[in-house]
N, C-alpha and C positions, 0 to 999 in steps of 0.2 A: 683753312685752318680754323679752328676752335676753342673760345677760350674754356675753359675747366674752373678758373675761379680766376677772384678779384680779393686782395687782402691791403688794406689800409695799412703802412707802415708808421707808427707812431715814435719820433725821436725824442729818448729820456735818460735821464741818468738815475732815474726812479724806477727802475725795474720791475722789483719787487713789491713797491707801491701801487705802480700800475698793474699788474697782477692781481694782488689784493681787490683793488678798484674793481678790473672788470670780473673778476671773478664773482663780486657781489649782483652783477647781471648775466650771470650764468657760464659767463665764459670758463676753460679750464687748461692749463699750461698743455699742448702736445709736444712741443718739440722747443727743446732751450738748447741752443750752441755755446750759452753766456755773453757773446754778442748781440745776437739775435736770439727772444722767446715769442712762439708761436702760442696763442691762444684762439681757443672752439668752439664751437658750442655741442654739445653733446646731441643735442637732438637736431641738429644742422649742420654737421662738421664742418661745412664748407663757408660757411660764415666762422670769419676766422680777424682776428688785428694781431700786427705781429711789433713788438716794440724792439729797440735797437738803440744802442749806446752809440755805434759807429758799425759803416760799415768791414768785415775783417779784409778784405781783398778789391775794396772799389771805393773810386775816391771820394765818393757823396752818400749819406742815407738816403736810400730813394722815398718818394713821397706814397708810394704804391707801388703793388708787386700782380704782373696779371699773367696765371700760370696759362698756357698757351699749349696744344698739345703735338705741333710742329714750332720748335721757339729757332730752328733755321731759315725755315719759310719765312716769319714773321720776320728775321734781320730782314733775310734780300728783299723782299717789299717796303721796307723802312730802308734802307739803305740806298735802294734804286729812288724815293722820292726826295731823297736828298735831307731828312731828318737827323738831326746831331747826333751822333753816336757818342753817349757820353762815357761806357767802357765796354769794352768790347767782346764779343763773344768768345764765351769761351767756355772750359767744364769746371768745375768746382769739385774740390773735394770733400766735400758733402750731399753731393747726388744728384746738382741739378748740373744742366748748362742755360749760360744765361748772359744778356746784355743789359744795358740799362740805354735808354734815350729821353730824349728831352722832345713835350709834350708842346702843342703850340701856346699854350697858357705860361711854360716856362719851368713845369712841373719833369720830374726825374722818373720816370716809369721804368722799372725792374720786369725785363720780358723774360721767361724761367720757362723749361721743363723740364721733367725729371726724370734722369736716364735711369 
């Protein structure tokens, strides 16, 4: 398996201030759900921070999101080592499918890919 990218998930109820913020270092809004807004950089799309009021369908903000480009594979390897499955896979109706687990630090990692 293969990661695709790695995006910092930042928890606000500042949305739009944080927007403004990173916008002043080049960042640029790609994709707003109003739960979740994804920001980019235009000349590195893949460097990305995504901020989040709450999650809309999972019971924690995760602390980071690492797009994965088998995110099945990547459960049953985390699943077989016995790592907490903190919500469970599944498909979302906004395009990915995705779990989240718990890191050995204690951190919430969002494993995602997008069908």
């Amino acid at each position: 398996m293969a990661v695709r990218r790695v995006v910092p998930n930042i928890r606000t109820e500042a949305a739009q201030e944080s927007r403004e913020f990173y916008g002043l270092l080049g960042f640029e809004e790609v994709m707003n759900h109003g739960w979740i807004m994804t920001l980019a950089s235009p000349a590195g799309p893949a460097a990305q921070i995504s901020v989040m009021r709450s999650d809309r369908t999972a019971p924690v903000v995760p602390d980071m999101s690492i797009e994965v480009d088998d995110v099945d594979a990547a459960y049953e390897v985390l699943r077989k080592t016995g790592a907490e499955i903190v919500h469970p896979l599944q498909d979302e109706e906004w395009g990915v499918r995705r779990f989240f687990v718990r890191d050995p630090s204690g951190r919430v990692v969002n494993v995602l890919g997008h069908r």
